[in-house]
N, C-alpha and C positions, 0 to 999 in steps of 0.2 A: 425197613419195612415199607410195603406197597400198602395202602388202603384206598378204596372205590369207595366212595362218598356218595351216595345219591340223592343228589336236590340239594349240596349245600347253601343253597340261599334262602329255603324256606322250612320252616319258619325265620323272620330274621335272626333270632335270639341264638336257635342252635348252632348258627356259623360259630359258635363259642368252641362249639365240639372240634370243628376245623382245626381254629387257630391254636387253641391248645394242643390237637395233636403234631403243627408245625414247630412248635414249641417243645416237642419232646424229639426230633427229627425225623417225623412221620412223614414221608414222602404221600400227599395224600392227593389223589385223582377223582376229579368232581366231574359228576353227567348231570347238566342239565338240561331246559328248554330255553335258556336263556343267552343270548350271543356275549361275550367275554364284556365287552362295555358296558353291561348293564347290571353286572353282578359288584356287589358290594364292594369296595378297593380292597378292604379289609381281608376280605374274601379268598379276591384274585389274589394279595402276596401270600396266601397261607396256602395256595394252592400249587402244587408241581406240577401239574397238568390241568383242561377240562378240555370236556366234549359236551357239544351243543348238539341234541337230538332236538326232533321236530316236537316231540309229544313225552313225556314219560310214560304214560299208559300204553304205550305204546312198546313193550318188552321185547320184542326182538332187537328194535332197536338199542335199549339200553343194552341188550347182554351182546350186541356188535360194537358195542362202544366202549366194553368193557375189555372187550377181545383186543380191539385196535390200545390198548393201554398195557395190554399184556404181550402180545406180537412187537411194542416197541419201546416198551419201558420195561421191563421185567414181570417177573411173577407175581401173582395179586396174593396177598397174603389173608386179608382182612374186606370183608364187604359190609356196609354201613348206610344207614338214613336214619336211622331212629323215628320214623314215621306208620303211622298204621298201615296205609293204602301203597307203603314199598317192601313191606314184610315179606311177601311172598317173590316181590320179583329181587330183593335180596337174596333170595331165595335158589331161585333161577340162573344168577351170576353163579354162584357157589354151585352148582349142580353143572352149569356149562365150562369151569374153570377148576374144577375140583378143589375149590377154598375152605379154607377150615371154617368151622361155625354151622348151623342149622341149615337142613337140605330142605329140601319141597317133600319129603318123606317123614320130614321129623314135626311139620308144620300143620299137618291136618287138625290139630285140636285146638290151633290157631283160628284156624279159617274159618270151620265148624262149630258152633256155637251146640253141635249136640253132642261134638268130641271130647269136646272142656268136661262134659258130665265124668266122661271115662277116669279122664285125669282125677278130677275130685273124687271119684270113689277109689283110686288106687292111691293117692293122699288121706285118706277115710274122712274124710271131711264131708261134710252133710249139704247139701243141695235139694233145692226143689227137682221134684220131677218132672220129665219131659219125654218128646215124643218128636220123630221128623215125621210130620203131616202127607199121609197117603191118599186119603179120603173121606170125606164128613161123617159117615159111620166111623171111622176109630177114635175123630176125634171127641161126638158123642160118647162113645164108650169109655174114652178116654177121662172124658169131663164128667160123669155118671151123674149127673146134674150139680155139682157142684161148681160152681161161678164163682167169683171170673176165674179167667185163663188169660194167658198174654202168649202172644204170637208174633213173630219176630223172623225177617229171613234166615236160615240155615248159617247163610254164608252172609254179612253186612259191618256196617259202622254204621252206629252212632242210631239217629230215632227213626231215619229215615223206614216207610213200607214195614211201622211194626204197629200194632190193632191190641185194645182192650176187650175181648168179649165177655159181654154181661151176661149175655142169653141165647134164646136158639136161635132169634133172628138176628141178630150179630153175627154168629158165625153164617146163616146163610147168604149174609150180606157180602162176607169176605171170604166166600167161596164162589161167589159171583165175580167181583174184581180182582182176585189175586192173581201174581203173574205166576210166568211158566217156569218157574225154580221152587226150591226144596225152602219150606217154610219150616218152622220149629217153635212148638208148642209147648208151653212149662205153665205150671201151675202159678196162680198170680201169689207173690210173696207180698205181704204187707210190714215194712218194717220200715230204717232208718239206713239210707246208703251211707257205709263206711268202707274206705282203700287198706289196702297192704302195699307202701310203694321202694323198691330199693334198686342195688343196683346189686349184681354179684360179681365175680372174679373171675380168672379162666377156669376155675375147677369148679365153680359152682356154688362157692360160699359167701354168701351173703357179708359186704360190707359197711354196706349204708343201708338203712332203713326206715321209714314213720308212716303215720298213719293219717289221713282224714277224714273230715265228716263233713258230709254234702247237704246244701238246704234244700236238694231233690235230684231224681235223676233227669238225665238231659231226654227222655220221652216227655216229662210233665212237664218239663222248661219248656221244651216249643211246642208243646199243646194249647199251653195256657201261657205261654208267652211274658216268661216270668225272669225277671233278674237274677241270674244266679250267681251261690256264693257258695263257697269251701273252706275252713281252713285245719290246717297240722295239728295236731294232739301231741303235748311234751309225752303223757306217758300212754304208749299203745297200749288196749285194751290184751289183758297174758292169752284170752281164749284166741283173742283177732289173731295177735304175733303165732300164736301157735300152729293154729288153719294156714297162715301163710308161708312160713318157713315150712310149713309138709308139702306145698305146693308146690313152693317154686323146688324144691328137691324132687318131686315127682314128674315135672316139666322140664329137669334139666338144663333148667337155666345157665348159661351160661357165658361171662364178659356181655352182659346187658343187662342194661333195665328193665323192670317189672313193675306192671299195673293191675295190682288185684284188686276186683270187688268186690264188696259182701252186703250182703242185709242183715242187719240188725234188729233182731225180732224184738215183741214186746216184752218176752220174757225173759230179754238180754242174751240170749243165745244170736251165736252168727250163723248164718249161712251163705255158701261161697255161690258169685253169680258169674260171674267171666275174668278171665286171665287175660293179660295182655304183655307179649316180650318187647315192649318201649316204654318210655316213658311218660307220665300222663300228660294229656294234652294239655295247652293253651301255655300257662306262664307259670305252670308249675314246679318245673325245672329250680327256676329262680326263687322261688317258695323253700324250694330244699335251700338253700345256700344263704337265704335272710335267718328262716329258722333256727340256721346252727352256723351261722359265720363262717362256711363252708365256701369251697367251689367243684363245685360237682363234674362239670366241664373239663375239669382239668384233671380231677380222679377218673373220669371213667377215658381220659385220655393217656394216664401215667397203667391204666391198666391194660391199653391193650400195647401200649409201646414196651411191654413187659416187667415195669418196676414195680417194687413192692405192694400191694395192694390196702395191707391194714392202713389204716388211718383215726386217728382218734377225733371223736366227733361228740358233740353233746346237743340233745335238741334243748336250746335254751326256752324258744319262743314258740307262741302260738303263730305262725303267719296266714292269714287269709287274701285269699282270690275275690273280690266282690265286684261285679259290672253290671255298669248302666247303659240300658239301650234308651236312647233319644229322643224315643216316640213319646215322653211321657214329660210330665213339669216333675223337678223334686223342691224338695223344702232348701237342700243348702246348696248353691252353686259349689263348684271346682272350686273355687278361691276362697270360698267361706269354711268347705273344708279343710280346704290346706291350714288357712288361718286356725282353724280349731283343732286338729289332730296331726299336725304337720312334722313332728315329732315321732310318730306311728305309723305315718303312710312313707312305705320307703319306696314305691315304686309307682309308677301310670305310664300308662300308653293307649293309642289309639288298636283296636284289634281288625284282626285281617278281616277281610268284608267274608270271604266263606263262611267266617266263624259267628256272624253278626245274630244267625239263628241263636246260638246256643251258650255262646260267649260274650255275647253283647257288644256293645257298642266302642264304648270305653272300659277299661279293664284295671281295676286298683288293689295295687299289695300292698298290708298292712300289718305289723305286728307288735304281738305284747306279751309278756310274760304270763297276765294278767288275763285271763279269759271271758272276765264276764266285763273287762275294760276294751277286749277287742269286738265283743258281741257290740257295743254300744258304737264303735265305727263304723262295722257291719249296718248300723241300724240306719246310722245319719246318713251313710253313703245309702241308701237302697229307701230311704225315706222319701214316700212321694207328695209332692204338697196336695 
């Protein structure tokens, strides 16, 4: 098997995906912007090939680089990054090379944050309303005086160019500065952000699955420039698992990861907020595989090298994501942590500087069985003096 890999170097962590699939004897061909000496050693022996483009954003070239791997290595079988911002030009290989997996026709509900709606009403799962922004009369009529609303571009990641309005001068504020793309308007949900996250098979059936709960979303993180923190639920919520397995079967999931999420209303009803076919960002990945003593890396790599898919798993632990940005004094140093909970914290590292908005600075996993014993690490680590 031929697989095009795009970006294996970044995040570091995902070169896991790599090496596992060299480990299954996945012949696996890496594009990046990086010249051969600078990519991880690790890396390069799991690699059968790479090509050094100038840019990854840069798509034509990738889908030339993919071409020159096919014109002289054989047929691409599989295309891959597991990254948000290579989705669609994942996308673009498979449409230029006629690759199995998701075309750029299959992907608009991806790209579209008003297509997702479609998807949730053909899963019947319940959603806030919304609307792609034409012009300030609909979206008055829209909002019938009823505040806030949240607006967010059509097509984006993450907080970046998205607006709380409260009133009518708010919206005429950001109908004065908005740019020249399709903006998209929903009603503001007030709840508690909760995930649906797993991985499925080649036919679509869900293997591995959990759930978490966020101590906000990444709008109000880098608004208010706050520490954020996640962690895993032993037992998902029956309404959550329900809304997401209708999902990902209505999105067609399939040999990928899934990133669902919902809000969690005050009257414990869910509501679905966007889909995502990767896996969730920052060191979550590693969150699945503390959790339940797993390796995830290595299943979603025995799955596309064609072997069995089931595998038995148990979420034993709660694991949490909690990071500290710098700008701030806390009550316990790194070492006074470790000295106290050092038994619990299985994992730290320093995080990519991209990610320093939203993921902070330094990044710590931790886990317990015990949940109102992992809130208490949650608390020391994010404790400010």
């Amino acid at each position: 098997m031929n697989l095009v890999y795009i970006s294996p170097h970044y995040p570091s962590h995902y070169s896991q995906f790599v090496e596992s699939l060299a480990k299954y004897g996945v012949r696996v061909f890496g594009i990046s912007d990086l010249p051969d000496e600078a990519l991880d050693p690790r890396v390069r022996q799991s690699l059968s090939g790479h090509y050094r483009v100038e840019r990854l954003e840069n798509n034509q070239q990738v889908v030339d680089a993919a071409g020159f791997f096919k014109e002289h290595l054989g047929e691409i079988d599989r295309v891959e990054s597991h990254l948000e911002p290579w989705i669609e030009l994942e996308a673009l290989v498979r449409d230029a090379y006629n690759v199995t997996g998701p075309k750029s026709n299959n992907l608009q509900f991806i790209k579209r944050k008003s297509m997702m709606k479609d998807i949730f009403k053909q899963a019947q799962v319940p959603a806030a309303r919304g609307i792609v922004i034409k012009d300030i009369k609909q979206c008055q009529e829209f909002i019938n005086g009823h505040y806030p609303v949240f607006i967010k571009p059509d097509i984006g990641v993450g907080a970046a160019d998205t607006y709380t309005i409260r009133t009518e001068e708010d919206l005429k504020h950001f109908f004065s500065i908005k740019q020249d793309y399709d903006y998209f308007m929903e009603e503001f949900v007030d709840g508690e952000l909760q995930s649906f996250d797993g991985l499925t098979d080649k036919d679509g059936n869900i293997v591995f699955c959990t759930s978490h709960y966020f101590s906000n979303d990444i709008h109000k993180v880098v608004k208010n420039n706050e520490n954020v923190w996640y962690y895993s639920l032993i037992d998902i919520p029956a309404e959550l698992e329900k809304y997401g397995r209708a999902i990902v079967k209505a999105a067609n999931v399939r040999e990928k990861f899934f990133h669902i999420e919902f809000f969690k209303l005050k009257n414990g009803k869910f509501q679905a907020l966007e889909i995502n076919m990767r896996p969730p960002g920052g060191l979550t990945t590693h969150m699945f595989n503390f959790a339940c003593d797993i390796d995830v890396y290595d299943w979603w790599a025995s799955i596309m090298a064609g072997h069995e898919p089931k595998r038995p798993f148990t979420r034993r632990y709660h694991c949490a994501f909690i990071s500290r940005k710098h700008n701030r004094p806390y009550k316990y140093s790194h070492d006074q942590l470790y000295a106290k909970w050092g038994d619990r914290i299985v994992h730290s590292q320093p995080m990519n500087p991209i990610e320093y908005e939203v993921m902070g600075h330094w990044g710590y996993l931790a886990r317990s069985a015990n949940l109102d014993e992992l809130k208490n690490v949650i608390r020391d680590i994010t404790w400010e003096a």
